[in-house]
MIDOSE-1310 file (N, C-alpha, C; in nm, 2 decimals, decimal comma, always signed):
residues 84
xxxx	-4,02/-1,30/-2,52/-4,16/-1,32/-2,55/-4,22/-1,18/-2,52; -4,27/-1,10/-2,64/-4,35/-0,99/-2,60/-4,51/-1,03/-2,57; -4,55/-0,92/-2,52/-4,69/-0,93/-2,48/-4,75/-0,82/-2,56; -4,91/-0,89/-2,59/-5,00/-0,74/-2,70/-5,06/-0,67/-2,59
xxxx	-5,00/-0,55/-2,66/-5,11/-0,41/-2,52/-5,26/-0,47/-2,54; -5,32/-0,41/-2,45/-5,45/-0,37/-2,42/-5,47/-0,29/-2,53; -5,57/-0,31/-2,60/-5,66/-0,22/-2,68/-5,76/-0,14/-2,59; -5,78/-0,04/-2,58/-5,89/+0,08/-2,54/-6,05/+0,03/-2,61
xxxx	-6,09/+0,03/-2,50/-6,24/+0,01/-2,56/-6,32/+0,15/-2,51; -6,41/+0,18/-2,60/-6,47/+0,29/-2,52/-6,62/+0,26/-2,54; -6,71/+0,36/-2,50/-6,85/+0,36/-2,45/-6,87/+0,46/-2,54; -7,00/+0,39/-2,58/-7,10/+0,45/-2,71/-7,12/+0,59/-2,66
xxxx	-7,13/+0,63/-2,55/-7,16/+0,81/-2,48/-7,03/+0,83/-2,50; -6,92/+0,77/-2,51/-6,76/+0,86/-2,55/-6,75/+0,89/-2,69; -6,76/+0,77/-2,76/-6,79/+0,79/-2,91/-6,85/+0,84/-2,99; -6,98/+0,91/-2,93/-7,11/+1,02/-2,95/-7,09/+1,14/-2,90
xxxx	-6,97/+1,17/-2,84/-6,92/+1,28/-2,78/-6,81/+1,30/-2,91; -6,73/+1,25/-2,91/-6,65/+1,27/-3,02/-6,71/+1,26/-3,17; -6,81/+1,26/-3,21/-6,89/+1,25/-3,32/-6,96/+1,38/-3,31; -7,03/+1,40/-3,24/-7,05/+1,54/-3,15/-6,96/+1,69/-3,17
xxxx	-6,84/+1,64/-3,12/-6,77/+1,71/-3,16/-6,75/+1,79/-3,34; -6,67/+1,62/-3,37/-6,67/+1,67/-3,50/-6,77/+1,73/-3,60; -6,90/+1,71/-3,55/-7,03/+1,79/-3,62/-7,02/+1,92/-3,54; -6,98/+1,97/-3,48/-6,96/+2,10/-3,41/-6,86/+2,18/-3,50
xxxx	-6,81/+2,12/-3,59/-6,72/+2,16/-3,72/-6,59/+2,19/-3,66; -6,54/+2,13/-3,58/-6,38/+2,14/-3,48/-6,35/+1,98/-3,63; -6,20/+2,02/-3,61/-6,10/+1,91/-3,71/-6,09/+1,81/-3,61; -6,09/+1,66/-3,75/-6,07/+1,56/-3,69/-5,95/+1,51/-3,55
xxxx	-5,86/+1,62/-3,58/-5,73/+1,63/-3,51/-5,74/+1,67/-3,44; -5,83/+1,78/-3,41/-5,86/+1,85/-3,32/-5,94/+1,80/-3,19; -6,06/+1,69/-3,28/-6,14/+1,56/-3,16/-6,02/+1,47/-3,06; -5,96/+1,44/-3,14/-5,89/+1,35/-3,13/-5,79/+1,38/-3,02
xxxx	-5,72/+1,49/-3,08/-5,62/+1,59/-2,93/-5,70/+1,62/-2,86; -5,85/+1,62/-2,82/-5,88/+1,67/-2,67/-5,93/+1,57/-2,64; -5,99/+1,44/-2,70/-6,03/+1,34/-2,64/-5,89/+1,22/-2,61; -5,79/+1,26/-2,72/-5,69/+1,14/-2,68/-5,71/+1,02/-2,74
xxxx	-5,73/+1,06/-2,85/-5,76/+0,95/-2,97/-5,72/+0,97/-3,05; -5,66/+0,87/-3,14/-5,59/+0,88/-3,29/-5,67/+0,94/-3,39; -5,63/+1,02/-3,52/-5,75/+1,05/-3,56/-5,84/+0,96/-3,67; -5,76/+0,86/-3,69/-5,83/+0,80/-3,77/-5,94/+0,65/-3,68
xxxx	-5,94/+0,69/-3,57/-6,02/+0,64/-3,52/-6,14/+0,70/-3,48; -6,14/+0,86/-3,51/-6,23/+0,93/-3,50/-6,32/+0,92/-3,59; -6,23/+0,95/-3,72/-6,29/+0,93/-3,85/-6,38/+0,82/-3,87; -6,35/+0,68/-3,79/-6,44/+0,55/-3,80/-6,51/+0,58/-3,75
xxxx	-6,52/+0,65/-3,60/-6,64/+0,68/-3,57/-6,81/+0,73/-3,62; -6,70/+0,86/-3,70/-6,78/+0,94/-3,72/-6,87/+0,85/-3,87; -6,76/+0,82/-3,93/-6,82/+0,71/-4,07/-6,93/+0,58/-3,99; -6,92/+0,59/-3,87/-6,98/+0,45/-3,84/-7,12/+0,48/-3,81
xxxx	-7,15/+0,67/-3,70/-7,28/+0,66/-3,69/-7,31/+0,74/-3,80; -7,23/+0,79/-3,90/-7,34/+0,85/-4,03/-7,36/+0,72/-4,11; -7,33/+0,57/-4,09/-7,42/+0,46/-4,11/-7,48/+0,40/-4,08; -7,47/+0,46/-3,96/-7,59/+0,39/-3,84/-7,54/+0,27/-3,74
xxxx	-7,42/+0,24/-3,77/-7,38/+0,11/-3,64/-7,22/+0,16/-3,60; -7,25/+0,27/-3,49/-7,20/+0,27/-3,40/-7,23/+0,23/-3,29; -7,10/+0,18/-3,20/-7,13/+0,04/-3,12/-7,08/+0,10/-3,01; -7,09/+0,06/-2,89/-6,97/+0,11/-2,80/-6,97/-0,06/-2,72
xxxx	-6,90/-0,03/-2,66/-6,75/-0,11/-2,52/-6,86/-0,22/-2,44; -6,85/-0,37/-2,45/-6,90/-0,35/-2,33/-6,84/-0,38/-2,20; -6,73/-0,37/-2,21/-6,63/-0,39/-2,06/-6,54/-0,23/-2,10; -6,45/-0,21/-2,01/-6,35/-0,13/-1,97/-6,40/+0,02/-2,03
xxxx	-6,53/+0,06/-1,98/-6,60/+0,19/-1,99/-6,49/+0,30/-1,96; -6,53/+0,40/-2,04/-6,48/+0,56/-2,00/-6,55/+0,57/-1,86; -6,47/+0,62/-1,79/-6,53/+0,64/-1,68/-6,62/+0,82/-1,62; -6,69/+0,82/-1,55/-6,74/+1,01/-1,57/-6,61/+1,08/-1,57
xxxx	-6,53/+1,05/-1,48/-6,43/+1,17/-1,49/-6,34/+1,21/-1,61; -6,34/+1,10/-1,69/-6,26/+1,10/-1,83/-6,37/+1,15/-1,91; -6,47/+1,13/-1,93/-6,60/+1,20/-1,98/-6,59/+1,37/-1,98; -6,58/+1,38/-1,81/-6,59/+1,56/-1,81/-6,45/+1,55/-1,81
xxxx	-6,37/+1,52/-1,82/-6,26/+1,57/-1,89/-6,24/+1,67/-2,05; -6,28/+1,50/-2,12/-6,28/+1,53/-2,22/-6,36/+1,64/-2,25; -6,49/+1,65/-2,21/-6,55/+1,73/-2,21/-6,54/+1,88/-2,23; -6,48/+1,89/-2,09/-6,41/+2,04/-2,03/-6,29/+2,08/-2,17
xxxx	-6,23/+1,95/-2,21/-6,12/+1,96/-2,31/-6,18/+2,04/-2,43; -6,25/+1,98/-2,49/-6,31/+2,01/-2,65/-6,41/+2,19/-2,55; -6,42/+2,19/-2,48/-6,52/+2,32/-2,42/-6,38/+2,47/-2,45; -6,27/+2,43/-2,37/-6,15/+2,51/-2,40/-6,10/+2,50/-2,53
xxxx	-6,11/+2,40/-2,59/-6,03/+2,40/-2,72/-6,18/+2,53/-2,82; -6,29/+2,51/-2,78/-6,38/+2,55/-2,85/-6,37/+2,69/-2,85; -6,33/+2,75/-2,69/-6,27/+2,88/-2,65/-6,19/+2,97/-2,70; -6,08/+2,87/-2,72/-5,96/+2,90/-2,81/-5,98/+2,95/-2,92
xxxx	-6,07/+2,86/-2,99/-6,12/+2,89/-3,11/-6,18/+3,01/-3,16; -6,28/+3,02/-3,04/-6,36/+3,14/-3,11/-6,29/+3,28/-3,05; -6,17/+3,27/-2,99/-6,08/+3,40/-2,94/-6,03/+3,44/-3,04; -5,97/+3,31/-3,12/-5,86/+3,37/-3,26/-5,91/+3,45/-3,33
């Protein structure tokens, strides 16, 4: 008997972060590796609030520290970026 994983839920301020991102002109792949998300889930995102119904979580929230994580993530990656 297998069991289904847990799906990841996230919060509309994680998902606005990562939409965020990608309007910051960083690649979808790029969101996705510093926040730790697939990228075609980023892509939904981003398709979802340039329609206007992006939704977020309402159980099992990002918590702050995964927040400034990610955060701090896409901040270095951005660093990176503008060294090359």
């Amino acid at each position: 008997m297998t069991s289904k994983a847990k799906r990841a839920r996230y919060t509309l301020e994680f998902k606005l972060e990562a939409v965020r991102l990608d309007k910051a002109e960083q690649s979808m792949a790029a969101v996705g590796a510093t926040l730790g998300v697939a990228d075609p889930t980023i892509y939904n995102w981003v398709k979802a609030d340039r329609e206007g119904r992006l939704t977020g979580a309402d159980t099992m929230p990002v918590s702050p520290e995964q927040m400034e994580l990610a955060r701090l993530r896409a901040e270095v990656a951005g660093l990176k970026m503008e060294r090359v």
